[in-house]
C-alpha positions in Angstrom: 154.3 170.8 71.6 151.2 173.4 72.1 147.6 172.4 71.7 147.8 174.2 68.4 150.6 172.1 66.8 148.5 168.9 68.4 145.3 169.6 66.2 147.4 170.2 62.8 148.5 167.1 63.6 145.6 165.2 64.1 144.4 166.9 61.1 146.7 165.8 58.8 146.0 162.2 60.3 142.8 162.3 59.5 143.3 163.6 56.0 145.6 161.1 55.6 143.7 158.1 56.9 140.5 159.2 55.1 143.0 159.6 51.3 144.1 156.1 52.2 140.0 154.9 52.3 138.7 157.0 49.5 141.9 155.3 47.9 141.2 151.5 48.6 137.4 152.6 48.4 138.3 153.5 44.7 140.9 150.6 44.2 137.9 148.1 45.4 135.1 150.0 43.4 137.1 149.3 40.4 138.2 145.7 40.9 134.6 144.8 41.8 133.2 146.6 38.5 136.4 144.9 36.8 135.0 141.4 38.4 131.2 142.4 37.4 132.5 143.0 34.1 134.2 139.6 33.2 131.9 137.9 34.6 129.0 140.0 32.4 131.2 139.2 29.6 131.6 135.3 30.3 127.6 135.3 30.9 127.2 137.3 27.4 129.6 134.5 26.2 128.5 131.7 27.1 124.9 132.6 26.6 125.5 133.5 23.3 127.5 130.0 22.7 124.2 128.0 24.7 122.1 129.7 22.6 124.7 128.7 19.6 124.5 125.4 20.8 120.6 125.2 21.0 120.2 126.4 17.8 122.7 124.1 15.9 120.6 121.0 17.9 117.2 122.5 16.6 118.6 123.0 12.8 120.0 118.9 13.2 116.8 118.0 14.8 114.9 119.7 11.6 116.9 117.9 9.3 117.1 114.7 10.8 113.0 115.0 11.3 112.9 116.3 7.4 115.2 113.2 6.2 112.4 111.2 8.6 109.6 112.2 6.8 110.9 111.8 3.1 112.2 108.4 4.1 108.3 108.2 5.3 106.9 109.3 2.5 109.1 107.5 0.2 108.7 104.4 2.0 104.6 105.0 1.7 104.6 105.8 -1.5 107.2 102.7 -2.7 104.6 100.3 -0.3 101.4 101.7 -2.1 103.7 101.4 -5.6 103.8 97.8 -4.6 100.4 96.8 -3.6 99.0 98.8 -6.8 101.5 96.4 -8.6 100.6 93.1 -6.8 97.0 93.9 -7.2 97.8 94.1 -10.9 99.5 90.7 -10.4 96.8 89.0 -9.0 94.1 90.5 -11.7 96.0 89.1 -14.2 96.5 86.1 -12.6 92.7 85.7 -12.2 92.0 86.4 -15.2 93.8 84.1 -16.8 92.8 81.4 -14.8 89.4 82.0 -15.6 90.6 81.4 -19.2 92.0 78.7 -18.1 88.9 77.1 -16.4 87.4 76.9 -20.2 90.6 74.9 -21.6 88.3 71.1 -21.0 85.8 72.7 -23.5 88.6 72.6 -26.3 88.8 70.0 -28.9 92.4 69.0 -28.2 91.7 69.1 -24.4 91.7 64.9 -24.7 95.1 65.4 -26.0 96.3 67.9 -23.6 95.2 65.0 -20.9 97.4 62.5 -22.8 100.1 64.5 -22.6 100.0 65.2 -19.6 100.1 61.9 -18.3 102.8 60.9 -20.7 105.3 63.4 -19.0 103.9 62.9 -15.4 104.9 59.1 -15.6 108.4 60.5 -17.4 108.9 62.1 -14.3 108.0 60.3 -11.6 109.4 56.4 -13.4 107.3 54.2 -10.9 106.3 50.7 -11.9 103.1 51.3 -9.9 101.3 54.8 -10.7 97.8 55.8 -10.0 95.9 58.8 -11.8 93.2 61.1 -10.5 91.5 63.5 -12.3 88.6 65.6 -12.4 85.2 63.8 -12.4 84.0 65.6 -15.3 87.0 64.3 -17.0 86.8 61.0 -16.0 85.5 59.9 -19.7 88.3 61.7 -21.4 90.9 60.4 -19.5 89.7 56.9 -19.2 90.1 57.1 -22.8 93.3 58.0 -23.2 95.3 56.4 -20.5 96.4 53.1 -22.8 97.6 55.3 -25.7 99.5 57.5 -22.9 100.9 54.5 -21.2 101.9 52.7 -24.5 103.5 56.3 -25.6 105.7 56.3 -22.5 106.8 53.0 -22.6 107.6 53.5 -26.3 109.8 56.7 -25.6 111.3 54.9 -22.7 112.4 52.3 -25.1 113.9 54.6 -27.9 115.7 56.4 -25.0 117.1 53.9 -22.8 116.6 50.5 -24.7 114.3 49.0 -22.0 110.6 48.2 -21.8 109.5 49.8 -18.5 107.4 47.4 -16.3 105.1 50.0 -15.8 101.2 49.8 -15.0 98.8 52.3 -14.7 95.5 52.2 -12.7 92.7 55.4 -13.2 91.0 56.1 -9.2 87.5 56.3 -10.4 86.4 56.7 -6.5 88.8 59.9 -5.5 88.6 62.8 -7.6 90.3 65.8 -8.2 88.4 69.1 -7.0 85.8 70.1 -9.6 86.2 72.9 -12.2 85.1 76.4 -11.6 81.6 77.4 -11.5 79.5 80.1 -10.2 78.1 78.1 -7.8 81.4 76.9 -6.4 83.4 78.9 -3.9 85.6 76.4 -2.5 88.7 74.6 -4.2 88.4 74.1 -7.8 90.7 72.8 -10.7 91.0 73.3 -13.9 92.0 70.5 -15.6 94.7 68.1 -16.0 95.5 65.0 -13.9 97.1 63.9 -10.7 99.6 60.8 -10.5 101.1 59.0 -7.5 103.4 56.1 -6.8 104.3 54.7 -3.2 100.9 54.6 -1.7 100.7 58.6 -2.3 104.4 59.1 -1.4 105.6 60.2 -4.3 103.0 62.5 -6.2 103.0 64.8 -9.8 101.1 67.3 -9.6 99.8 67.7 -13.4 97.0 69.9 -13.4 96.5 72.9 -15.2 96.2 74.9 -11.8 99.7 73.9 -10.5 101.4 73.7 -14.1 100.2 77.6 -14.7 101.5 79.1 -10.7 104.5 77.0 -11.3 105.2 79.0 -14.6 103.5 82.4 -13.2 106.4 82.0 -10.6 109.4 81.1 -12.8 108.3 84.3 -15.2 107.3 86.7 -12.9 110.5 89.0 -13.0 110.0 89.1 -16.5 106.4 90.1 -16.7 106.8 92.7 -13.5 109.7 94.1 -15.9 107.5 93.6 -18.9 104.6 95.6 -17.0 106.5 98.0 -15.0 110.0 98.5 -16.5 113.5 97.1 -14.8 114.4 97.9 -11.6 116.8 100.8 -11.4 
């Protein structure tokens, strides 16, 4: 082989070698820009499902924090509802105690006393019983504790056909708190009368204070419905 045949040799070695490079420079151009593009696509995608994601949390944050604040104001306005209705309550409640303060001035007051007594010893059926009243009242009820007594043993006998052994002694040392007054701004009562058996054991609360909460508590679902319509 001459020198000449040599180069066209070498030649076409080195044409072939550098086809084979520009090939498998080619072949690796496009598998890296086929890797840079799926992995620009899954970084599109899941960019696009983060910010998916971040917006669905923000839109469930803004309701849950709009369903926080109705419940908030709801709840304020329901607890302001209430104490505008309590405050209603407790005017009225005043008020008619007040009324009730004035009941002693009342002609039938004495008889409202004798009543009173009549059904506390009815209720509590002692043969021992001690009454306390007011001190202002202690004329008025002094007055009328034999005809209450002698009523109660009376009914006692139509009822049950026996004569109670009962005896009844008026405290003319220990009184019941006085009535209202504008000078007074500790307890008061009304009215009414106190009686106890067992050496203050057993006790009757009679007074026109206690008689009036007891029935301001047993009607006050009818007068909130009365006053503010039933509950829906």
């Amino acid at each position: 082989m001459n020198n000449k045949d040599a180069d066209r040799q070498i030649s076409q070695m080195i044409e072939f070698i550098k086809q084979e490079a520009r090939e498998k420079a080619e072949e690796i151009a496009v598998k890296t820009e086929s890797e840079f593009n799926a992995k620009k696509l899954n970084s599109v995608v899941q960019a696009r499902l983060e910010i998916k994601e971040e917006y669905a949390k923000k839109k469930k944050d803004a309701i849950a924090k709009r369903r926080i604040d109705r419940s908030r104001l709801i709840t304020g306005a329901r607890f302001t509802q209430m104490e505008d209705r309590d405050k209603i309550l407790r005017e009225m409640q005043q008020e008619v105690l007040a009324r009730l303060a004035k009941a002693s001035e009342h002609p039938q007051y004495k008889t409202l006393c004798k009543a009173l007594i009549v059904q506390g010893l009815l209720v509590i059926m002692e043969s021992e019983v001690e009454i306390r009243c007011r001190k202002e009242d202690l004329k008025i009820v002094d007055g009328v504790v034999k005809d209450a007594l002698k009523e109660f043993k009376q009914l006692v006998k139509d009822k049950c056909g026996v004569d109670p052994p009962t005896e009844v002694k008026l405290n003319k040392n220990d009184f019941l708190a006085p009535g209202p007054s504008a000078g007074n701004s500790g307890v008061t009562c009304a009215g009414g009368v106190m009686l106890l058996a067992r050496n203050g054991k057993i006790i009757c609360r009679n007074t026109l204070d206690h008689r009036f909460k007891q029935a301001f508590a047993d009607l006050l679902p009818a007068t909130r419905a009365l006053l503010f319509g039933e509950r829906e």
